[in-house]
C-alpha positions in Angstrom: 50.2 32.7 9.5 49.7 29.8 6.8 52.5 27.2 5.8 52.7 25.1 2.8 53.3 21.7 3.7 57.1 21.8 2.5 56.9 24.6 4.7 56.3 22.3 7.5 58.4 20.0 6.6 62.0 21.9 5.7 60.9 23.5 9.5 61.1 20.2 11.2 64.3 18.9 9.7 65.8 22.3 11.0 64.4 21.7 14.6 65.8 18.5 14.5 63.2 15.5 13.4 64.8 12.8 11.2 62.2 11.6 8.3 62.8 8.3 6.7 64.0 7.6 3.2 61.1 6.6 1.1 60.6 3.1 -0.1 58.2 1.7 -2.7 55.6 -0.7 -2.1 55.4 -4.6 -2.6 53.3 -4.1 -5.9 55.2 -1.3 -7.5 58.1 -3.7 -9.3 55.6 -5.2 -11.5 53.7 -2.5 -12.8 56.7 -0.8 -13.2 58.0 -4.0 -15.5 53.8 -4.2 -16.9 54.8 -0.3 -17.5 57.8 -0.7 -19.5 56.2 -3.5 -21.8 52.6 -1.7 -22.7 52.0 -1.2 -26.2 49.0 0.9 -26.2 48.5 4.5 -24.5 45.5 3.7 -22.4 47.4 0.8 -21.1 50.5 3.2 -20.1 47.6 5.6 -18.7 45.9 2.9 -16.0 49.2 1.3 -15.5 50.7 5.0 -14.3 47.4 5.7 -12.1 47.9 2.8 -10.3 51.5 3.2 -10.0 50.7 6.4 -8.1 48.6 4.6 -6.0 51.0 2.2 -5.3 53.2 4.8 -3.1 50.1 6.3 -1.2 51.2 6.3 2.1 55.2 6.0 1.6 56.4 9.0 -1.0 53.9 11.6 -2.3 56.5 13.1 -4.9 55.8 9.9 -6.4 52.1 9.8 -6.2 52.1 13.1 -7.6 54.9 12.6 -10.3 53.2 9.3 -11.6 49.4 11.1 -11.5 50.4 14.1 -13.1 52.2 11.6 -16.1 49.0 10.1 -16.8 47.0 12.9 -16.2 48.9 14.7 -19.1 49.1 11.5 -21.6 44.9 10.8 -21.2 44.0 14.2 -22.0 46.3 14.2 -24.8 44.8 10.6 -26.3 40.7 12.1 -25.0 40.9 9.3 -22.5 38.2 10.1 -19.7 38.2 6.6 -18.1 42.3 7.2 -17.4 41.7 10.8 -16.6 39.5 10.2 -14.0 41.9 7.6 -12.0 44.5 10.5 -12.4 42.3 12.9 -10.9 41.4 11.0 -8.0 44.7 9.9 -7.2 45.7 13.7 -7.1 42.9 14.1 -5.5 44.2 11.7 -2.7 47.3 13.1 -2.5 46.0 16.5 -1.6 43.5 15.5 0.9 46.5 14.0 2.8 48.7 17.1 2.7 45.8 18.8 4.1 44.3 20.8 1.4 41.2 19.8 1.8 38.9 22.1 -0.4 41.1 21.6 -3.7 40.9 18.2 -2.8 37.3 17.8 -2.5 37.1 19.9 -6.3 39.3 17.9 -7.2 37.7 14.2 -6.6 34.5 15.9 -7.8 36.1 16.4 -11.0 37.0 12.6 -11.2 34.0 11.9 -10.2 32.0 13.3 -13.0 34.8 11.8 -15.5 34.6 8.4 -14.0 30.9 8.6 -14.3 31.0 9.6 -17.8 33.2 7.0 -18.7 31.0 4.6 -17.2 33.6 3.3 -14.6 32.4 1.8 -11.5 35.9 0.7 -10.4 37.2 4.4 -10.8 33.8 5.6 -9.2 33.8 3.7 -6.3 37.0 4.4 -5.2 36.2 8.4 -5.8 33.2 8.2 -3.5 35.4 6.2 -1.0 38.0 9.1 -1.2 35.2 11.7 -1.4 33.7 10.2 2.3 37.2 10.3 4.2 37.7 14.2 3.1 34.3 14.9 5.0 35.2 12.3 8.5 38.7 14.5 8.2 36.5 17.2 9.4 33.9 15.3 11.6 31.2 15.9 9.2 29.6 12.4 9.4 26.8 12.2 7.7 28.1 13.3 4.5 30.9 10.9 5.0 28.3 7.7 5.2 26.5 9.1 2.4 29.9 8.8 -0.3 30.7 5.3 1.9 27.3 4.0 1.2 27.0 4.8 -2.5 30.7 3.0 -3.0 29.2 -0.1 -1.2 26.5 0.0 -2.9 28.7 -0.5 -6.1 30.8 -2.9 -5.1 28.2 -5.5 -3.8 26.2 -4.9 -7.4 29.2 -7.2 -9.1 32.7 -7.8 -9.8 34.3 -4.3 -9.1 38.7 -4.5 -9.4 39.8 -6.3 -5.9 38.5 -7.4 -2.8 40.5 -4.3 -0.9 38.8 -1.5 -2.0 35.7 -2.7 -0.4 37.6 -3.9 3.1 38.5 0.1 2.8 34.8 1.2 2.6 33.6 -1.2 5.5 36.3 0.2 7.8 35.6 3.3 6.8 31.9 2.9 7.7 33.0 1.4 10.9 35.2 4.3 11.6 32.6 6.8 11.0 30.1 5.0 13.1 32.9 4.6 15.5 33.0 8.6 15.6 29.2 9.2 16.0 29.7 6.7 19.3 27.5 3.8 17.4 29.9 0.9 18.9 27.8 -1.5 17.9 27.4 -0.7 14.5 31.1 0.4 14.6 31.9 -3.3 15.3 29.2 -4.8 12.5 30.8 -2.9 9.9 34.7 -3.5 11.7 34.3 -7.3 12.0 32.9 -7.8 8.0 36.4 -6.0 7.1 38.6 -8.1 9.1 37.3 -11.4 8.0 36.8 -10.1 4.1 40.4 -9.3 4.7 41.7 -12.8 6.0 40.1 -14.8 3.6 40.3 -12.4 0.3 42.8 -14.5 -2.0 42.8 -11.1 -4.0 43.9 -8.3 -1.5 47.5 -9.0 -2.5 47.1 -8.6 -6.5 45.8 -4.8 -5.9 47.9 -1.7 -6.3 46.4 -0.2 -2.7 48.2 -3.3 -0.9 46.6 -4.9 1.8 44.1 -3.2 3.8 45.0 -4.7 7.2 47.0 -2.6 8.9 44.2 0.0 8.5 41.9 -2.5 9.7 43.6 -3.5 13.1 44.2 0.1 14.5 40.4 1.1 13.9 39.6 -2.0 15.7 42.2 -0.7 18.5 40.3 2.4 18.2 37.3 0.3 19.0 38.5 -1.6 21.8 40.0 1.6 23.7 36.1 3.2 23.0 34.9 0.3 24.9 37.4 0.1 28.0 39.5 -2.7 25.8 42.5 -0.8 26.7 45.0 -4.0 26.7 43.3 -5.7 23.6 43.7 -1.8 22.3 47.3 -2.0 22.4 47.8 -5.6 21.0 45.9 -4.3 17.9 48.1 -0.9 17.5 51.0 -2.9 17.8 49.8 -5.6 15.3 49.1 -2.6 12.7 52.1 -1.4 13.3 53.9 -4.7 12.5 51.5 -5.7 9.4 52.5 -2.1 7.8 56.3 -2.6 7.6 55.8 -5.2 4.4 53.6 -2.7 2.8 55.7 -0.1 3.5 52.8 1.6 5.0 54.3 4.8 6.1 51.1 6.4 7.1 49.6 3.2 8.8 53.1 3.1 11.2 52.5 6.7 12.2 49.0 6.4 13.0 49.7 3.1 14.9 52.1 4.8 17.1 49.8 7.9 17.3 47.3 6.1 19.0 49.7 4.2 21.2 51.1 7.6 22.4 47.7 8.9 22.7 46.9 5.9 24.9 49.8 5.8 27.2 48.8 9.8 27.2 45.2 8.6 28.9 47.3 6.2 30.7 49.5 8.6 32.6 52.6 7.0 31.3 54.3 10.1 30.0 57.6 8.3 28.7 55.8 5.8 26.7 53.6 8.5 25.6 56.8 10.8 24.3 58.3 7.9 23.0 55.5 6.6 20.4 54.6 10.5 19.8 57.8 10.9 18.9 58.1 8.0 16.3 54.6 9.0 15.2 55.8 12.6 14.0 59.0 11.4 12.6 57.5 9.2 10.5 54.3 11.5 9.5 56.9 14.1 8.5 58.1 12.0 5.8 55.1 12.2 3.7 53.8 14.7 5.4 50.7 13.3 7.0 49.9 16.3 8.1 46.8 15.3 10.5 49.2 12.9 11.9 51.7 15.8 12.5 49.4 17.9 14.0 48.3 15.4 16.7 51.7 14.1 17.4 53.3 17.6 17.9 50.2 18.5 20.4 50.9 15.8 22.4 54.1 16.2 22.5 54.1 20.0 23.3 51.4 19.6 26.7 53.6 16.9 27.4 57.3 19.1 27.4 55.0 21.9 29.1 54.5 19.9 32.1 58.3 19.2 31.8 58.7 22.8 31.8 61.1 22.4 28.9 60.2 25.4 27.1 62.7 25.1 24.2 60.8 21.4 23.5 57.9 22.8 23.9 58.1 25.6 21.9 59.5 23.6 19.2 56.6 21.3 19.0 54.0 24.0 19.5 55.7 25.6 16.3 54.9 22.2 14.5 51.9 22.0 15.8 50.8 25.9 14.8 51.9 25.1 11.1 49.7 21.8 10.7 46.7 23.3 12.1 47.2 26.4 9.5 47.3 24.2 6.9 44.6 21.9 7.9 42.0 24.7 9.6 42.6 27.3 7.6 39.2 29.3 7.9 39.4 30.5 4.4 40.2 26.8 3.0 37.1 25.4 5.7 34.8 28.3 3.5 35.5 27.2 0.2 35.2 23.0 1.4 32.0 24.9 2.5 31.1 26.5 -0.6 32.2 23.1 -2.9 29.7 20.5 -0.7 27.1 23.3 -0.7 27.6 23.8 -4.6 28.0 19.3 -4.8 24.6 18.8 -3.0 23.0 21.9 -5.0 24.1 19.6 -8.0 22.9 16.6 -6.8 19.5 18.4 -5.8 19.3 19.7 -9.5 19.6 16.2 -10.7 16.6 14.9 -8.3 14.9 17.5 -9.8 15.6 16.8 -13.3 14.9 13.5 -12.6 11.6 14.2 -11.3 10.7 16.2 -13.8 11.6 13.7 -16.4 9.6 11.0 -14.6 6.7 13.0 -14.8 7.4 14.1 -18.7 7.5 10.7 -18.5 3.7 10.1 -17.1 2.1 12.8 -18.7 3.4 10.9 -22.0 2.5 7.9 -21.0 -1.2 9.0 -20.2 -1.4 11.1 -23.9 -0.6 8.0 -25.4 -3.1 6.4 -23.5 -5.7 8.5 -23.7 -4.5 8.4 -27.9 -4.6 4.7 -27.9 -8.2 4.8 -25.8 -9.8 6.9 -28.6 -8.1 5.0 -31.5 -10.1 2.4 -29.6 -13.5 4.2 -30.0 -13.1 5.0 -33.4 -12.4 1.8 -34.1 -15.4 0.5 -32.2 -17.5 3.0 -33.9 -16.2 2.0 -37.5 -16.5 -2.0 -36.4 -20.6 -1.4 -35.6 -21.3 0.6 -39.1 -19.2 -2.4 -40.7 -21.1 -5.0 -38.1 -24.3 -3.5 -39.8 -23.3 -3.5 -43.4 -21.5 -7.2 -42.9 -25.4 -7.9 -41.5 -27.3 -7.0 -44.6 -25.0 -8.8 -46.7 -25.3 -12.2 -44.8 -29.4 -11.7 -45.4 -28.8 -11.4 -48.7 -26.5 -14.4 -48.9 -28.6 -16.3 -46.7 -31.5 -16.1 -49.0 -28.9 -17.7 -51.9 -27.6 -19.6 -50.0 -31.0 -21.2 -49.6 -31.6 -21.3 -53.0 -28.0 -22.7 -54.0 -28.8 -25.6 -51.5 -31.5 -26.8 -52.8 -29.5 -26.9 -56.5 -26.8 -28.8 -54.3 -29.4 -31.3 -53.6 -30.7 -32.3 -56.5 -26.8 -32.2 -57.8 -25.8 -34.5 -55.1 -28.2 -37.1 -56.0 -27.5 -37.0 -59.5 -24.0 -37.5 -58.2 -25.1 -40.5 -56.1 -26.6 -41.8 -59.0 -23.3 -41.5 -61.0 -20.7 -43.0 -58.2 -22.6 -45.8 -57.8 -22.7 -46.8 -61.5 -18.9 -45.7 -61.5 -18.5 -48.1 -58.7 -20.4 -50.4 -60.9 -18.0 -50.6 -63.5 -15.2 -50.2 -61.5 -16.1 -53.5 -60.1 -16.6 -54.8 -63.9 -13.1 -53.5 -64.5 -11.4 -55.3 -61.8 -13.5 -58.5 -62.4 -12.1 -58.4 -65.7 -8.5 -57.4 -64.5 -8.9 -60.8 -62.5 -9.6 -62.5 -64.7 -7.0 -61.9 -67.6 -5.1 -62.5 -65.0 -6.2 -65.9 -63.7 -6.0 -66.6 -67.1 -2.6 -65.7 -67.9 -1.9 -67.6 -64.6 -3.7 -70.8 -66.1 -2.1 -70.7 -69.2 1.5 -70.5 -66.9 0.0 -73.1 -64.9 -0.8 -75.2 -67.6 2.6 -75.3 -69.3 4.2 -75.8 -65.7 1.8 -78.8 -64.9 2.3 -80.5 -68.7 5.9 -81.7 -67.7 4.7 -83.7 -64.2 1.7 -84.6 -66.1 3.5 -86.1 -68.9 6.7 -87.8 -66.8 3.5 -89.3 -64.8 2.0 -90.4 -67.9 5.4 -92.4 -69.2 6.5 -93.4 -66.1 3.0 -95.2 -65.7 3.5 -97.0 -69.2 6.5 -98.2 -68.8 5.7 -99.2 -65.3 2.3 -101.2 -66.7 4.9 -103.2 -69.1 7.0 -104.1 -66.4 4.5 -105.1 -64.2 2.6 -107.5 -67.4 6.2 -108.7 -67.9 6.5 -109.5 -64.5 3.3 -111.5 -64.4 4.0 -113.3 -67.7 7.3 -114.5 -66.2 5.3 -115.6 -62.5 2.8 -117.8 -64.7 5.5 -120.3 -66.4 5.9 -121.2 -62.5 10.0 -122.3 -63.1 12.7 -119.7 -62.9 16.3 -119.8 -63.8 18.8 -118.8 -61.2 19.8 -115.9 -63.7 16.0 -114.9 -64.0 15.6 -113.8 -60.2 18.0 -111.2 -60.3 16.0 -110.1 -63.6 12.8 -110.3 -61.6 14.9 -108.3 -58.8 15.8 -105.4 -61.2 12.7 -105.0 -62.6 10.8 -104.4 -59.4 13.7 -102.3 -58.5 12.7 -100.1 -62.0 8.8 -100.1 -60.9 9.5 -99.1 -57.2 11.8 -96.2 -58.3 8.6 -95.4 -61.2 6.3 -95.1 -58.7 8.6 -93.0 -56.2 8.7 -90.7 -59.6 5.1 -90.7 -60.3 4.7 -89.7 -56.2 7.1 -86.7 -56.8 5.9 -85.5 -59.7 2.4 -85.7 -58.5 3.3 -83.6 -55.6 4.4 -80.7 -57.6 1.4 -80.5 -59.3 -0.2 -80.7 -56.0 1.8 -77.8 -55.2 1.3 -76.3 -58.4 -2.5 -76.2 -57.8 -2.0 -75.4 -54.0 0.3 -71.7 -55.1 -2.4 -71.5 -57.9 -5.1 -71.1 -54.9 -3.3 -69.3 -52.9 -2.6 -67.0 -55.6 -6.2 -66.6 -56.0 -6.8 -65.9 -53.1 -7.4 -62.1 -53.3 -10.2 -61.0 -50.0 -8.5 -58.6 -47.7 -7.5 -59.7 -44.6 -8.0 -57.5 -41.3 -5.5 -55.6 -40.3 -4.1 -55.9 -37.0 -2.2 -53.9 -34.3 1.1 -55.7 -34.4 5.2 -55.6 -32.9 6.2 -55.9 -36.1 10.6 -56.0 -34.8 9.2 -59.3 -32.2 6.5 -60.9 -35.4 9.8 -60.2 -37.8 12.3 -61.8 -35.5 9.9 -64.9 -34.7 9.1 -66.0 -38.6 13.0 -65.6 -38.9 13.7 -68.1 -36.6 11.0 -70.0 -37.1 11.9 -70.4 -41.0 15.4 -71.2 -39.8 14.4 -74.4 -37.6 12.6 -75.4 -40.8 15.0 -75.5 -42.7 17.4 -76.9 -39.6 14.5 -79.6 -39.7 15.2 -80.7 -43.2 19.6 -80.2 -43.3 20.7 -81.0 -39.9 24.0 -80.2 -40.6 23.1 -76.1 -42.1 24.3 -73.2 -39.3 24.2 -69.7 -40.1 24.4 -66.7 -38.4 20.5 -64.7 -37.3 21.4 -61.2 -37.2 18.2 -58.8 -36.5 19.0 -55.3 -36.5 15.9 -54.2 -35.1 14.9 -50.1 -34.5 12.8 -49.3 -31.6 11.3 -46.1 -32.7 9.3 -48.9 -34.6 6.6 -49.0 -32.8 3.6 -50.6 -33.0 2.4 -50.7 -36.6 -1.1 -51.6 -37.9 -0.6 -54.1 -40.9 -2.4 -57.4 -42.2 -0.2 -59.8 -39.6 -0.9 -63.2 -42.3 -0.3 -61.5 -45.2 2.9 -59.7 -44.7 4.1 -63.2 -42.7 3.5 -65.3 -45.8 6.0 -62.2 -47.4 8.2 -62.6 -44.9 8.8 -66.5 -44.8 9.4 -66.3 -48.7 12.0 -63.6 -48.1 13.8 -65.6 -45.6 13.5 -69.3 -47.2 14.9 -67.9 -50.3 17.7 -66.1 -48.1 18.6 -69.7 -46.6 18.3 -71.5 -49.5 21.1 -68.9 -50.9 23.4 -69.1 -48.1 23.1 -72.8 -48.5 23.8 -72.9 -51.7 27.3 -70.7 -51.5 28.3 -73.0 -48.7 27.9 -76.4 -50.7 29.4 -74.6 -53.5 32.6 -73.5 -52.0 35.4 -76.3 -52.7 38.3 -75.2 -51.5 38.5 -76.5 -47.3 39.9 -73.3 -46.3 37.5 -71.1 -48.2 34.7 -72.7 -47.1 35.8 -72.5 -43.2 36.0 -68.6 -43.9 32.7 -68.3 -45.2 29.9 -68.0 -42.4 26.3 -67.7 -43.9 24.8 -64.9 -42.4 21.1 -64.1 -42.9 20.3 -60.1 -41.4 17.1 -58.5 -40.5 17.2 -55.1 -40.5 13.5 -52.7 -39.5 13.4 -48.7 -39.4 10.8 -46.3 -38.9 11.6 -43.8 -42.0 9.6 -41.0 -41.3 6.1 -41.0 -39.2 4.1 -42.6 -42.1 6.6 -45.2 -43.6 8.8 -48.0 -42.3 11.2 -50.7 -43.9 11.9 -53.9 -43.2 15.2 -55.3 -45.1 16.5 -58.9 -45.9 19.9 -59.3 -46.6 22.0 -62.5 -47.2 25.5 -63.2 -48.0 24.6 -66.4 -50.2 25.2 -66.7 -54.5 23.3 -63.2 -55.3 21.5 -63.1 -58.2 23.2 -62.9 -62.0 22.3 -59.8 -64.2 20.6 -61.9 -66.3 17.8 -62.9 -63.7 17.9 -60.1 -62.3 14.9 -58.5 -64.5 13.3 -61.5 -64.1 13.0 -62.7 -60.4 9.2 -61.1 -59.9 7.9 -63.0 -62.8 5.5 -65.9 -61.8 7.0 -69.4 -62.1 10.5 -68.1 -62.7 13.3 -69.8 -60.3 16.5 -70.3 -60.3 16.7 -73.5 -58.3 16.5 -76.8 -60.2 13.4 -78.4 -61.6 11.3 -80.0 -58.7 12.8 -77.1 -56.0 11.0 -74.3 -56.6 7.5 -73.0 -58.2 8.6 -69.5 -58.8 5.4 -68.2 -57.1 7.2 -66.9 -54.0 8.4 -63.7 -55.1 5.9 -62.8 -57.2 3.0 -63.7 -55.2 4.9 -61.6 -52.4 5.3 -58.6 -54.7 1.8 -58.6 -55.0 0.9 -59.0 -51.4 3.0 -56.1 -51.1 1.3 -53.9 -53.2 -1.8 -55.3 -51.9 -0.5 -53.7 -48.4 0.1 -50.4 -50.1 4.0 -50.9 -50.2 7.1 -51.9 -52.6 9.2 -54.8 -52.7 12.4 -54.3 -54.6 15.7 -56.3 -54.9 19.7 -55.3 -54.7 22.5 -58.0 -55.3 25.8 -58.3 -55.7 26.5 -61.6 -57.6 28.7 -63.3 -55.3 28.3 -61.2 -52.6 24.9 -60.7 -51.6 21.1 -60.3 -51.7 19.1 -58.4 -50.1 15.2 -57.3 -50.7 13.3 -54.1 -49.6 9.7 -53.9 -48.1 8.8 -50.4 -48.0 5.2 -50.5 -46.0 2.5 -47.1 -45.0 2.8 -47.9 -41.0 1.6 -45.1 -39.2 2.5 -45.8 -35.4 0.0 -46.4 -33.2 -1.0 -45.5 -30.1 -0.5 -47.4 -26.9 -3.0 -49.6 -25.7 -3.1 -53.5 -26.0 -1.6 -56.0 -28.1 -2.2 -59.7 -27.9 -3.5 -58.8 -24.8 -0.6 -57.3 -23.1 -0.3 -53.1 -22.6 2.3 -51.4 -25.3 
């Protein structure tokens, strides 16, 4: 005779066995709230599947009712991912009632959509289910198949929480528990119970924590390996850890095994006692494998009692659970659904074969395609090989011919640099000396003043000194005529001081003439150019320090170290750089001296700044900048001209910028000028300074 499973249950309450009123798990408040508050329909759909799942071993109504909700709203949206969670927690539900074929068919189903939809989460879990339908039966090596492939999932990354694969471990050491493989029972046993303790995400999943399930199979353990007390401690732990989780299913199985010990014990009373509990509580959900065993237990335990009433009560129990579960027509189609599952997966090793060799034999066509492309191509490379051949002996033999034109063109060509070298030199010859004359004729008009203050000054200093000696021959002197005599040697001692000074500038005149003439390239050397910059800066400073003891200003070098090492004409651009600076000074002087007002002038700090940077790879810059008069708009145009200054007659040649203009150019660089009148000054060298390679300079490694 065959009972449903409300069957079984409406039977029990009439014999007598109280169920439990259901109660909802710690995590289904908050996806009830998340459920109320979704927005979208595939939210409502996941948030409903794991709703269901939330009640999974406490009221089945409500696994079913929430399933079946979503079930209905994904295949109204076309929402495989959500369908397949449905299906499997259906799926679940009926595997625990017993119906195991329409539960297998069913968590197939799921499993294809989960596999479509490309969810491992949903996948997993399926294969996990799939493998506990198969150990229901003691068909383990199925069982280990489905745990294996869910392992393998969650170990490839990230899958949902850490309690679905605590589930598959224990399951494994379950199964391995069955086939009497203790010690790989334990391996698998042990890695869930310490996942389980330190897991900081067991709590956030919907399947609530794992651990009760985990401490009765380790009782299970301990009893298959004489543990018998430590057996008990871990029932009764599972048994406590349930209650929070409202694990209905966990509690019966707990006392299940306790009765079921105390059976092998010979402690009958116990024995009824926890039996008892056991099917009270499985008859709430029905756990109907649970039923089953309890009411077994309990009816060989009344028949030694010879309470035939008891007995036959529970044997009635017991007759309906084993119908429902061992039905032989429901064991032939589980049969016929694996057989038709592995047929499935067999097709798809096959197609997968045969693809992989589709594969090959492409792969090898294309080879073999690709190997004669090659040949042909060789073959068409030797003909053109051949033909490129008799073309090079053609060329050869004008190329002959065309070198010997080359020849006689080059020396003609010879012949022609050198007489454009020839008057190349002429040109610059007479470039040179245009301009040595335009430089005499400035020189000349510049020396004419000295020249003809030395000429007067010696005049008048020849009457003063025949005056004198006309006055020392009448040999008698007035008392007014000595302080005569004392002027006039005053007047010829500051003449002569004149004649000295003027002579000096021409001295100076002739010495800047010379050195302006000076044209014969200097050697260029490998130089620091940021520590040979900084030196002449100071170095021009405690110059002029030498000559004004009382001038401070401020040295500010602003130096770049990609620099480098440069390869310049060191004299040469020193001479540009001493000019730069004594004219920077001589500014900054010249503001300070020039500032009245007290406080003014203790606010005003001369500053004279060096900056260097390396432009590009080929070009630096080296900049002098001072805070000092700057230079009016009229001059401005005018400050490179030769023997233009702006400093008073006797200070300044006006050969300093000019001639370092030129000694710039001469290096292949600019030098140009911005001011600010009042403000500032400051000039530009732009130089061609590749950098150069390390190696020494002034005999120390760079």
């Amino acid at each position: 005779m065959k009972y449903s499973c409300a069957a079984l249950a409406g039977l029990l309450v009439a014999v007598g066995i109280g169920t439990s009123g259901a109660a909802q798990s710690p995590q289904t408040p908050a996806l009830r709230r998340a459920l109320a508050q979704a927005t979208t329909d595939t939210s409502r759909v996941l948030l409903l599947a794991d709703l269901s799942a939330s009640f999974r071993y406490s009221h089945f109504d409500s696994v079913q009712r929430y399933a079946r909700e979503g079930l209905v709203l994904a295949r109204r949206i076309g929402y495989f991912k959500g369908e397949g969670r449905c299906l499997a927690r259906i799926g679940l539900l009926q595997g625990e009632r017993g119906n195991l074929p329409q539960a297998l068919r069913t968590n197939l189903e799921a499993l294809r959509l989960n596999q479509l939809s490309h969810d491992a989460e949903g996948t997993a879990r399926t294969l996990n289910q799939t493998g506990l339908l198969y150990q229901a039966l003691d068909d383990y090596r199925p069982a280990l198949n489905y745990y294996f492939r869910a392992k393998a999932i969650y170990e490839q990354g990230p899958v949902g929480d850490d309690s679905q694969l605590v589930s598959v471990l224990t399951n494994l050491g379950s199964t391995y528990e069955g086939c009497h493989q203790l010690d790989s029972a334990e391996y698998f046993l042990q890695q869930a119970y310490a996942l389980t303790t330190r897991s900081k995400t067991i709590n956030q999943s919907p399947w609530g924590n794992p651990m009760p399930y985990v401490l009765r199979e380790l009782g299970l353990l301990a009893v298959a390996k004489g543990q018998q007390a430590e057996a008990v401690r871990y029932y009764h732990h599972s048994a406590r850890s349930a209650v929070p989780e409202n694990d209905q299913r966990s509690v019966a199985r707990a006392f299940q095994y306790l009765a079921e010990l105390y059976h092998e014990q010979g402690r009958a009373d116990s024995s009824v006692y926890y039996a008892r509990r056991a099917l009270s509580v499985g008859l709430t959900l029905p756990y109907v494998v649970g039923v089953m065993r309890s009411s077994r237990l309990l009816a060989n335990a009344f028949t030694r009692r010879r309470a035939s009433d008891s007995t036959l009560k529970y044997l009635s129990i017991m007759q309906m659970a084993e119908d429902s579960l061992y039905d032989p027509q429901r064991i032939k189609q589980l049969d016929a659904i694996g057989f038709a599952e592995q047929q499935r997966l067999y097709q798809l090793e096959q197609e997968r074969a045969e693809y992989s060799a589709r594969l090959r034999t492409y792969a090898l066509a294309t080879g073999l395609g690709v190997l004669g492309l090659l040949v042909l191509l060789m073959a068409w490379h030797n003909r053109q090989q051949r033909r490129a051949n008799a073309q090079l002996q053609a060329l050869n033999e004008q190329v002959t011919q065309q070198k010997q034109e080359l020849t006689t063109q080059r020396d003609r060509l010879a012949a022609m640099l050198q007489e454009l070298r020839t008057a190349q030199h002429q040109l610059v010859l007479r470039e040179k000396m245009a301009s040595l004359g335009e430089l005499i004729a400035g020189l000349a008009h510049e020396i004419q003043q000295p020249a003809q203050a030395i000429g007067n000054l010696a005049g008048v200093s020849g009457q003063l000194g025949q005056e004198l000696r006309a006055e020392l021959l009448k040999g008698s002197f007035a008392p007014g005529e000595l302080e005569l005599f004392d002027e006039m040697l005053l007047n010829l001692t500051r003449h002569q001081s004149k004649i000295a000074q003027h002579g000096q500038r021409v001295t100076s005149l002739v010495r800047g003439m010379l050195e302006y003439g000076g044209t014969q390239p200097s050697a260029r050397q490998h130089t620091d150019l940021n520590a040979l910059a900084e030196d002449y800066l100071r170095l021009t400073y405690h110059d002029v320090r030498a000559k004004q003891n009382q001038f401070h200003a401020a040295l500010l070098p602003r130096l770049d170290p990609a620099l480098g090492i440069v390869n310049v004409v060191r004299h040469d651009l020193g001479r540009v750089l001493i000019s730069l600076f004594a004219n920077a000074f001589y500014a900054v002087q010249q503001r300070h001296q020039q500032t009245r007002d007290a406080a003014e002038a203790d606010e005003y700090v001369p500053q004279v700044t060096l900056f260097t940077q390396r432009i590009s790879d080929e070009e630096i810059q080296l900049r002098v900048r001072d805070n000092g008069l700057g230079i009016s708009p009229a001059a401005l145009p005018f400050v490179f001209d030769r023997f233009f200054s702006t400093k008073p007659a006797g200070e300044g040649l006006g050969l300093g910028l000019g001639l370092s203009r030129e000694i710039v150019q001469g290096l292949g660089g600019t030098l140009s000028v911005e001011t600010e009148p009042g403000e500032y000054t400051e000039f530009i060298i732009s130089l061609p300074a590749p950098a150069v390679a390390p190696g020494l300079v002034d005999g120390q490694l760079v």
